[in-house]
N, C-alpha and C positions, 0 to 999 in steps of 0.2 A: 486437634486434627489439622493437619497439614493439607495445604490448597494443592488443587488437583494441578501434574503436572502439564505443560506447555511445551509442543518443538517449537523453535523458529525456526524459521525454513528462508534457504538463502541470505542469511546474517553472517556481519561480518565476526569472527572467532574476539575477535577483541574490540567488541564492540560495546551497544549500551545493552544487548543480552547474556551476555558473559557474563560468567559468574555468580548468575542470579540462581537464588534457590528455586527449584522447581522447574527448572527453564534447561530444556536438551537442545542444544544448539546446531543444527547442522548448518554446515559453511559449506565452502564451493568445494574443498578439498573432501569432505564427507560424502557432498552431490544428494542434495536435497531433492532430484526427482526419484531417486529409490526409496522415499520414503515411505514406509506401509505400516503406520501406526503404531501405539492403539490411540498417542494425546492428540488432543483439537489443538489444532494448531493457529500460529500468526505467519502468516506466510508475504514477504518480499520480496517475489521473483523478480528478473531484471527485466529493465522499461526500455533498455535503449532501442529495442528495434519495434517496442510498440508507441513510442511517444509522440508527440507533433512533429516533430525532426526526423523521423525515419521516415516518411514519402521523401524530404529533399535529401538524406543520405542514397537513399536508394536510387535517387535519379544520378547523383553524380559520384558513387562509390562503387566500382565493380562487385559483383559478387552481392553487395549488398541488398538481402529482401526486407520486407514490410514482415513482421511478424519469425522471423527465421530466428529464434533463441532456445534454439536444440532442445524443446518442449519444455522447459521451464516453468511458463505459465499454465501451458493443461497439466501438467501433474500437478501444480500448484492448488489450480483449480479444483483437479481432482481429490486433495487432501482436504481440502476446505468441506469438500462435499458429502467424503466419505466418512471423516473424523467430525467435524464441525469446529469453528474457527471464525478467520478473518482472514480476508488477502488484501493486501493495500498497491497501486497503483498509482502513477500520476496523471491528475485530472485531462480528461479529452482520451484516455491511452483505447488505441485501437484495439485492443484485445474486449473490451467491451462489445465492441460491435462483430466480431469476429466470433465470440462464444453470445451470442443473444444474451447479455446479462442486465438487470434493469438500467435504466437510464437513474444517474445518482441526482436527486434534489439538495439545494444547500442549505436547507432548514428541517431535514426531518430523514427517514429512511424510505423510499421507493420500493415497491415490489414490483412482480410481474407477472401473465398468468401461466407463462411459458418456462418460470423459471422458480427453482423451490426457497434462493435468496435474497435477501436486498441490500441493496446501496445506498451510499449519501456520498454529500462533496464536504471537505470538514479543510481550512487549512490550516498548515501545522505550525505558521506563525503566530494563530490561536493558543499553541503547546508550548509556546518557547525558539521555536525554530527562527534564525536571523533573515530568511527568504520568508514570502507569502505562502509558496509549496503547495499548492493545491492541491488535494490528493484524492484517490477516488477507493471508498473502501468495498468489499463486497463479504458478505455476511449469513452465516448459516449454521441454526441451532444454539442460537448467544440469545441474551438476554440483552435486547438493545438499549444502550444507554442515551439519553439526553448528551449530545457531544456540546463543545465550545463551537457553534457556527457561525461566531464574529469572524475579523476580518483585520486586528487592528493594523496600523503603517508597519512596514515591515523595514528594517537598514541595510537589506541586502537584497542581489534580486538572482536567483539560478540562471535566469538567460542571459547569455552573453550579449544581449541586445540592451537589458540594462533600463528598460523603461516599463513600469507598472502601472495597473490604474487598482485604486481598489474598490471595492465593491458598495461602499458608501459615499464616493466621488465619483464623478466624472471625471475630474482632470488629469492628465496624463502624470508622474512624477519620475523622474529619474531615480536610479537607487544604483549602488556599487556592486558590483557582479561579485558572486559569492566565490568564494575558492572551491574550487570541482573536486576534493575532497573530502566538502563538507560537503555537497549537493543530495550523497546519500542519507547522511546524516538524520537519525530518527532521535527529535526531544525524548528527555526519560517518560516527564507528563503523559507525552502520547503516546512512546511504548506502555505504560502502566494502564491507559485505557484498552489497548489489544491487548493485556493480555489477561487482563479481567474478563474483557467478550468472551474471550477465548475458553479459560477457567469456566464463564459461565456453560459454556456448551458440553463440558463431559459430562458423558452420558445421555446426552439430546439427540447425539444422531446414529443410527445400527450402524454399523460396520458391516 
């Protein structure tokens, strides 16, 4: 019996979802907010205008708002919710607090009583990734796994600012700024963890 299949939603077409059996891929040229089922999806919508950086884009970039990503994330949202899945963001990303969604803990899964999914903070240096990448997942109708919520040294760091501290130290460490395109970049590891969540949710949530 063949594993139930998975969209990713917002991946890149040649990516590490490509190609995969079971796995419908919608990229930017598809346009991942029309999508209307029926798989539980992993979904990746874009951070840049929810991240810690878009307040200071917005203060010095015309035109630039705080959340304005041509509804990305509520569709996104809304496929996670309607189909059941996973949506992964990066840790602090104000679309959290913009859709009431739990507050993510870094040892376990979070609910809330205002909201039907939960979150955690998991990062993906954990998976392989050369940044620490802290990311924030949100989750609905999965079969929640025990994640990797270590934290080990990481050789690279996504901010251009270049300085990390990790989560078992206090002291500050420099690390080499990642190439910005890898920053998207999702380990195979921690795609195969979404998309078992994901797998696990068909058939958990009505349509």
């Amino acid at each position: 019996m063949s594993a139930p299949t998975v969209a990713a939603l917002y991946v890149d077409p040649n990516g590490v979802y490509a190609g995969l059996p079971g796995v419908e891929v919608w990229d930017e040229a598809r346009d991942a907010r029309t999508y209307a089922g029926p798989w539980p999806v992993v979904a990746h919508p874009p951070c840049q205008k929810w991240c810690q950086l878009a307040p200071l884009n917005a203060s010095r970039i015309p035109g630039y708002r705080l959340g304005d990503d041509g509804g990305c994330f509520e569709a996104a949202l809304w496929a996670v919710r309607t189909f059941g899945g996973v949506l992964e963001h990066p840790a602090y990303s104000y679309a959290w607090g913009r859709y009431g969604l739990p507050i993510p803990v870094t040892h376990g899964w979070a609910s809330s009583m205002t909201d039907p999914g939960v979150s955690t903070e998991v990062s993906q240096v954990a998976y392989g990734h050369e940044a620490r990448k802290r990311t924030w997942l949100y989750a609905i109708g999965c079969t929640l796994p025990r994640l990797n919520w270590g934290e080990p040294p990481a050789s690279k760091q996504v901010s251009a600012f270049g300085m990390t501290r990790s989560r078992a130290k206090s002291r500050f460490t420099y690390a080499e700024a990642l190439d910005k395109n890898k920053s998207n970049y999702t380990p195979p590891a921690f795609r195969d963890v979404l998309l078992a969540m994901a797998r696990s949710a068909a058939g958990a949530v009505d349509e």
